[in-house]
C-alpha positions in Angstrom: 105.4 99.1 96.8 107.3 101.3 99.4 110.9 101.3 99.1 111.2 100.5 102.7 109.1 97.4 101.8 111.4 96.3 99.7 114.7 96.8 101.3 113.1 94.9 104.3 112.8 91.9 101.7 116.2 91.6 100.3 117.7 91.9 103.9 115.6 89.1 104.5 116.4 87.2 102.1 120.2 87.9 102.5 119.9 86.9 106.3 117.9 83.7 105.1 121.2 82.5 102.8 123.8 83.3 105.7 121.6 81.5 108.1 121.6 78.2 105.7 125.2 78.2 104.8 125.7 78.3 108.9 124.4 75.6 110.2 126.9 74.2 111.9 126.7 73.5 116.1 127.5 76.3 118.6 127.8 76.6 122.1 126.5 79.6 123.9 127.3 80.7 127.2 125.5 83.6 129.0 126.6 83.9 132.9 125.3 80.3 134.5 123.9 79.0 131.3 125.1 77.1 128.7 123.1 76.6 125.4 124.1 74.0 122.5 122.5 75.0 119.6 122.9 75.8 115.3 124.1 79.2 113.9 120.9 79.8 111.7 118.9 79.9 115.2 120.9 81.9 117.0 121.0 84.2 114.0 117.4 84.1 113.7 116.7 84.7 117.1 118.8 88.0 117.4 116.7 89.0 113.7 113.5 88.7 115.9 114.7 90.0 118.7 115.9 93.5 117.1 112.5 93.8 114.8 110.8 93.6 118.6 113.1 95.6 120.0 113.0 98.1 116.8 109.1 97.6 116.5 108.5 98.7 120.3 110.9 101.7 120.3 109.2 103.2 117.4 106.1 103.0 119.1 107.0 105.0 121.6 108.5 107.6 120.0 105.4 108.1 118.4 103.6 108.8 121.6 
């Protein structure tokens, strides 16, 4: 298995254990918007969005 594999695994799995110990309510506010909602999804959600983010930039670097 590829090293890279595998680091992507135990980050994973370390961002999986912060997200369930944080489960507590939060409000987020962004300009007119107002968003009540638990820790582990916001967490989650910025995890997602930086592998898109990350996934899309790499492809077009390779270009």
């Amino acid at each position: 298995m590829n090293w890279k594999w595998v680091l992507v695994i135990v980050l994973m799995v370390i961002l999986f254990i912060f997200a369930l110990q944080n489960h507590e309510a939060m409000n987020i506010r962004f300009l007119l918007w107002s968003l009540h909602t638990s820790q582990a999804i916001v967490i989650f959600s910025s995890l997602i969005t930086g592998v898109i983010v990350g996934m899309l930039l790499s492809l077009l670097r390779k270009k």
